[in-house]
C-alpha positions in Angstrom: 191.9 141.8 26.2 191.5 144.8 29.2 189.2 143.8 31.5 187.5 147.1 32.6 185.8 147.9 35.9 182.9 148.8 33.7 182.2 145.6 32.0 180.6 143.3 34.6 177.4 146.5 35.2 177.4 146.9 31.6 177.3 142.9 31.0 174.1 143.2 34.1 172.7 145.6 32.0 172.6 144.5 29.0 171.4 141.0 30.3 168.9 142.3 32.2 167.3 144.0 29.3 167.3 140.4 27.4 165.6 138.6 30.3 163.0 141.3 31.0 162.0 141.3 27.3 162.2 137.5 27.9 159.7 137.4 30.5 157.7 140.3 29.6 157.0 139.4 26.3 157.9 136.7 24.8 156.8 134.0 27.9 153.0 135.7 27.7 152.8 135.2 23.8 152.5 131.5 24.3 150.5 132.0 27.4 147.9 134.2 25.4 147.8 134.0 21.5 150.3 131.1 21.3 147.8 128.9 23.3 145.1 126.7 21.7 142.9 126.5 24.9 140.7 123.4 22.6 143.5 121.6 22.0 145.6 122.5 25.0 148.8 123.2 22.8 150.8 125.6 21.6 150.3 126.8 17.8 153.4 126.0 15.8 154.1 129.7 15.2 152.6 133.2 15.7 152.5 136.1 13.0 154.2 139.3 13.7 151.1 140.6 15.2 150.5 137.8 17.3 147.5 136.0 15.3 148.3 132.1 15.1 150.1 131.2 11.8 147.6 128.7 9.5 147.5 125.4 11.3 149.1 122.4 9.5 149.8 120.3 12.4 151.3 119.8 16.2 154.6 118.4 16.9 155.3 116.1 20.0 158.8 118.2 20.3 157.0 121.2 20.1 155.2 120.3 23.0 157.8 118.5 24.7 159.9 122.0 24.6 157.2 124.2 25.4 157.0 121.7 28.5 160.5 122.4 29.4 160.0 126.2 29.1 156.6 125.9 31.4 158.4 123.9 34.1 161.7 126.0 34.1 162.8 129.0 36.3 160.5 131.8 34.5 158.5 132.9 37.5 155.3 133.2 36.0 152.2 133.4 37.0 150.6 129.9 35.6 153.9 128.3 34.8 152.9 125.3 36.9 149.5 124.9 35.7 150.6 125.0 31.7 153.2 122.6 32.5 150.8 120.0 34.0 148.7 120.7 30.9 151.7 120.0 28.2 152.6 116.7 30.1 148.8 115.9 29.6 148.8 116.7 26.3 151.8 115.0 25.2 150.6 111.8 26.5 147.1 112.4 25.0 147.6 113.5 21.5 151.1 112.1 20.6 151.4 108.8 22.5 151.6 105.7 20.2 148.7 103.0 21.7 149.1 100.6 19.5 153.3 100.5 18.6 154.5 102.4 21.9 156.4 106.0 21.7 155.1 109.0 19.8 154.3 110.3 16.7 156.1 113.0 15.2 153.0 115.1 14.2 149.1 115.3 14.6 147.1 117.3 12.2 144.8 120.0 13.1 142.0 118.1 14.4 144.4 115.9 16.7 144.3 112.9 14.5 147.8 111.3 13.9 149.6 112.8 10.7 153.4 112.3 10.5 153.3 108.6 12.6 157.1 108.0 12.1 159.2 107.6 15.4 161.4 110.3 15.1 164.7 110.2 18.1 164.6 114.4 18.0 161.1 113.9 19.3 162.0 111.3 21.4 164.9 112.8 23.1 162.9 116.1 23.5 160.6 114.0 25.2 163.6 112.3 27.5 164.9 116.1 28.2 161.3 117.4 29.2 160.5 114.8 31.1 163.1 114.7 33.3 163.1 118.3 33.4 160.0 118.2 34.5 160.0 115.3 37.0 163.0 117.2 38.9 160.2 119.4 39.4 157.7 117.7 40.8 158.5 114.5 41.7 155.3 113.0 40.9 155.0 109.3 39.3 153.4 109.6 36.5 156.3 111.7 35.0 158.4 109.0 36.0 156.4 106.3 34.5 156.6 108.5 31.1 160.5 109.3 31.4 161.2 105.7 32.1 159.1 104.6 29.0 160.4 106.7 26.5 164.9 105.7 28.0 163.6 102.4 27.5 162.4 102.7 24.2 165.5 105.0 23.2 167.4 102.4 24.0 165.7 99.2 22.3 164.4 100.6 19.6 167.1 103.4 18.1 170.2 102.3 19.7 172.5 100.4 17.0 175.5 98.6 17.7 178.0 100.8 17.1 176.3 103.0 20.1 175.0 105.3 17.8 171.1 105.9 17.4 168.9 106.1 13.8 167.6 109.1 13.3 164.2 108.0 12.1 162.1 104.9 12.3 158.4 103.7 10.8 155.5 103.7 12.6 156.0 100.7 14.0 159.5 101.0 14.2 160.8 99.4 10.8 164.2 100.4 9.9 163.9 103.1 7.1 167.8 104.0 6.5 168.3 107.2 7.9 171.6 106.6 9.9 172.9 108.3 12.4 172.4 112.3 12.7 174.3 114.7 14.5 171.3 117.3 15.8 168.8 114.4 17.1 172.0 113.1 19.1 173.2 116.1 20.1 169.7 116.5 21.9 169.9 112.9 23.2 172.9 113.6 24.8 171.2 117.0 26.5 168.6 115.0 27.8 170.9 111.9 28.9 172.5 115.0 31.4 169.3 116.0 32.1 168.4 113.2 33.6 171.8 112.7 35.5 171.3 116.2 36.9 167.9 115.0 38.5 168.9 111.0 39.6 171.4 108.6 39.5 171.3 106.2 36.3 173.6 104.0 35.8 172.6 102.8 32.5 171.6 106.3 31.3 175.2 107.3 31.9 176.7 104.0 30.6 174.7 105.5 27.4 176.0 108.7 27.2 179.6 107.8 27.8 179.0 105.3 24.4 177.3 108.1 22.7 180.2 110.3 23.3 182.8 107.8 22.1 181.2 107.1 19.2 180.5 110.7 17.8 184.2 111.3 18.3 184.9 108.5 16.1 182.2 109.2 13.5 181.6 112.5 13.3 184.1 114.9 14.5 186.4 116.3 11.4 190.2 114.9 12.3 191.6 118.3 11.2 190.0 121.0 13.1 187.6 119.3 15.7 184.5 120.2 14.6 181.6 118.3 15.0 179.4 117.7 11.1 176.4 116.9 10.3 176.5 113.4 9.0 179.3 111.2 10.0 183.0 110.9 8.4 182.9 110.4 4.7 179.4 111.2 4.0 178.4 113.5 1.0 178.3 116.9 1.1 179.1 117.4 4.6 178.9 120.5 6.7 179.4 122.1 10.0 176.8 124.6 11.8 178.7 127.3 14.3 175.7 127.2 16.5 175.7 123.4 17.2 179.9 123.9 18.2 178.5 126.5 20.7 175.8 123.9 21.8 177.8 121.0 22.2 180.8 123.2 23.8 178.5 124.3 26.4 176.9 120.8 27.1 180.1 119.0 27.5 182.1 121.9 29.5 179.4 122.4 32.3 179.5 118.5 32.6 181.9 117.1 35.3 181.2 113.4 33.7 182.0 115.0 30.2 184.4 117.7 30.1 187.4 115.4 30.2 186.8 113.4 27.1 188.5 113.2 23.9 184.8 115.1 22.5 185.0 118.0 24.4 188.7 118.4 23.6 187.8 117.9 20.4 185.0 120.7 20.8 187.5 123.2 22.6 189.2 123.3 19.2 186.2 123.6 17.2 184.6 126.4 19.6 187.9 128.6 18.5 187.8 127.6 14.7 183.8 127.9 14.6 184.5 131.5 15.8 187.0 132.3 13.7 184.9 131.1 10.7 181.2 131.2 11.6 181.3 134.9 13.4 181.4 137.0 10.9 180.9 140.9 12.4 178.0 140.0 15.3 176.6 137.4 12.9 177.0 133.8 13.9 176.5 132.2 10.0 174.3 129.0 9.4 176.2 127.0 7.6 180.2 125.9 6.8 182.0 123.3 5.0 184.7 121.6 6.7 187.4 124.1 5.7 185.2 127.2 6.8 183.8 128.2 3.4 180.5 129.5 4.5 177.6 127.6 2.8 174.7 129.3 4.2 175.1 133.1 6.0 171.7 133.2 7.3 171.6 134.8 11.1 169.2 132.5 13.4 168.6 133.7 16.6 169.0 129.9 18.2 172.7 130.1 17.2 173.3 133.7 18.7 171.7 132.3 21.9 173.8 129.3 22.0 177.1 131.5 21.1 176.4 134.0 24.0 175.7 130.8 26.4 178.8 129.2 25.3 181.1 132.7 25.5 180.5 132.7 29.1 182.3 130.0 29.8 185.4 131.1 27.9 187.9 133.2 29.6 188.5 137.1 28.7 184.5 136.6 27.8 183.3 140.1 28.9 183.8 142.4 25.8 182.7 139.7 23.7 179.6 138.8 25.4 178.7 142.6 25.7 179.1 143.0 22.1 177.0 140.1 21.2 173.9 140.5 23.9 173.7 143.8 22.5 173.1 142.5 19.2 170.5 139.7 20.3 169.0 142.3 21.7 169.1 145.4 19.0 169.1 142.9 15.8 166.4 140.3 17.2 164.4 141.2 19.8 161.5 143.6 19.1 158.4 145.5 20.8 156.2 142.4 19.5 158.7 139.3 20.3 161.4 138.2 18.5 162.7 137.9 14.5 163.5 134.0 13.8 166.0 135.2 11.1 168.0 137.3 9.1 169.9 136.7 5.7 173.3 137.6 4.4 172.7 141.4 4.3 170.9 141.7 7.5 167.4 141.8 6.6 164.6 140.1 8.5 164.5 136.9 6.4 161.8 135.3 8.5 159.1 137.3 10.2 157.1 134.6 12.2 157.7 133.6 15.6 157.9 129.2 16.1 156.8 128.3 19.6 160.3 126.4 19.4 162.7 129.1 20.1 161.6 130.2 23.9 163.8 126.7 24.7 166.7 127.8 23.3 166.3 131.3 24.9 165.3 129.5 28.3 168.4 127.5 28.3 170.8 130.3 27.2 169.6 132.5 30.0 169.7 129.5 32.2 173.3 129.3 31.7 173.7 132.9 31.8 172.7 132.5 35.5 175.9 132.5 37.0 177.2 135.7 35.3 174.6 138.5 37.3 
């Protein structure tokens, strides 16, 4: 592939133009009509026209991500401020009193709804935290980090280094097994916290946790990593978590020369093959790249483009697909969550989720202009 003098303004440019829209108008909608100054949260999700979709309740991860996106390199005016309030918030409406951790939801009056203890939650919570106390160094954040490693590890650790998905209220086993998505997030927030302090145990952790998902979960024949672990039923692959996992484990000094990310080099290049189709990056695939699901979600184009910067002969590529982001997603208003097979706008509210995966992709875009 040519590598033209041209490409590296025309990658600027067409970065540029995601970030400003970024920070021009996506940050502000949870700063405005994404906040709910009563509760001092962000709504689950806005409308097209910015009016808050019809509250049904408030996740801890919501919160916990909207606290990474606060206390992260946006530059804007209030950034500090609605971080501190997040943190508050977190501990105020989500923490456990009586069994220790955090619920998974509160309804709209702030009473506890879904009170399961649920390890996406918790590692969200892991990843903010020490996001957020490599920010501002302040005790508290520490306290809260420490509390919710230590529970990680006594309460959904299992023997074979693996982690349950989901426990009871008061942390009864209820059988969900290991899951690749809440451990993919554990291990993002295990390097989180390596990136901010020196943690023996925490790395000890993630070293385990990396063994063991090569054992259980990463298809022998082309690498990639599933869903559910070897032999399960009805198994499947997702293009975007490749991309994810590629990028976690090739920016990590302590990670990028395991057997998982060698594994993950192979699935990165059979992911691509199968899962882009055109400037799409398709949902869903079963192990031998039959595609399952060919909805578009913007998540997976921004962890594709965050992921093709790190591979070489990147430039034409990128260009290509940070022009669609930004033609086939990104709008006057904000953002579309999704598109379907043909194309068309699938899903036309905005979750107060997504900002985190933009945050990190242009986070990782940093090095490129």
């Amino acid at each position: 592939m040519s590598n033209t003098p041209a490409c590296p303004s025309i990658l600027s440019q067409r970065l540029a133009q995601v970030r400003q829209h970024f920070a021009d108008c996506i940050v502000p909608l949870w700063q405005g009509p994404g906040w709910n100054a009563d509760m001092a949260l962000p709504f689950e999700s806005l409308a097209a026209d910015h009016r808050p979709e019809p509250v049904k309740r408030y996740r801890a991860m919501a919160c916990a991500r909207q606290l990474y996106l606060f206390s992260s390199r946006i530059e804007q005016p209030g950034a500090a401020q609605r971080a501190a309030a997040l943190f508050d918030a977190l501990q105020r409406h989500f923490h456990d009193a009586e069994h220790g951790g955090w619920f998974y939801s509160i309804d709209p009056q702030g009473q506890p709804l879904d009170r399961r203890k649920d390890l996406y939650t918790h590692a969200f919570i892991v990843f903010a935290c020490a996001h957020y106390w490599g920010q501002v160094r302040q005790p508290q954040v520490a306290a809260v980090l420490d509390s919710a490693l230590a529970l990680v590890a006594a309460r959904f650790r299992r023997d074979d280094d693996l982690y349950e998905a989901s426990l009871d209220a008061d942390w009864g086993v209820l059988g969900s097994g290991p899951l690749q998505n809440p451990l993919m997030h554990l291990a993002e927030a295990f390097l989180q916290v390596l990136s901010v302090r020196a943690d023996a145990p925490v790395q000890e952790a993630l070293l385990a946790l990396c063994a063991a998902l090569h054992a259980q979960f990463i298809d022998p024949q082309h690498g990639v990593m599933l869903e559910k672990p070897l032999g399960a039923v009805d198994n499947w692959f997702e293009p975007g978590h490749q991309f994810e996992w590629f990028f976690l484990l090739d920016t990590s000094p302590l990670l990028s020369a395991t057997p998982l990310h060698q594994a993950i080099e192979r699935a990165f290049d059979y992911a691509e093959r199968h899962g882009v189709q055109g400037t799409a990056v398709v949902a869903m695939l079963d192990a031998q790249g039959h595609t399952l699901d060919a909805t578009q979600r913007i998540w997976a184009k921004a962890e594709y483009i965050r992921a093709l910067a790190l591979r070489p002969d990147h430039e034409a590529r990128l260009i290509t697909q940070l022009t669609a982001l930004d033609e086939q997603f990104m709008h006057a208003s904000g953002w579309h969550e999704c598109r379907d097979a043909s194309g068309a706008v699938s899903r036309h509210d905005m979750p107060s989720t997504t900002p985190y995966h933009l945050a990190t992709a242009l986070e990782g875009l940093r090095h490129i202009a």
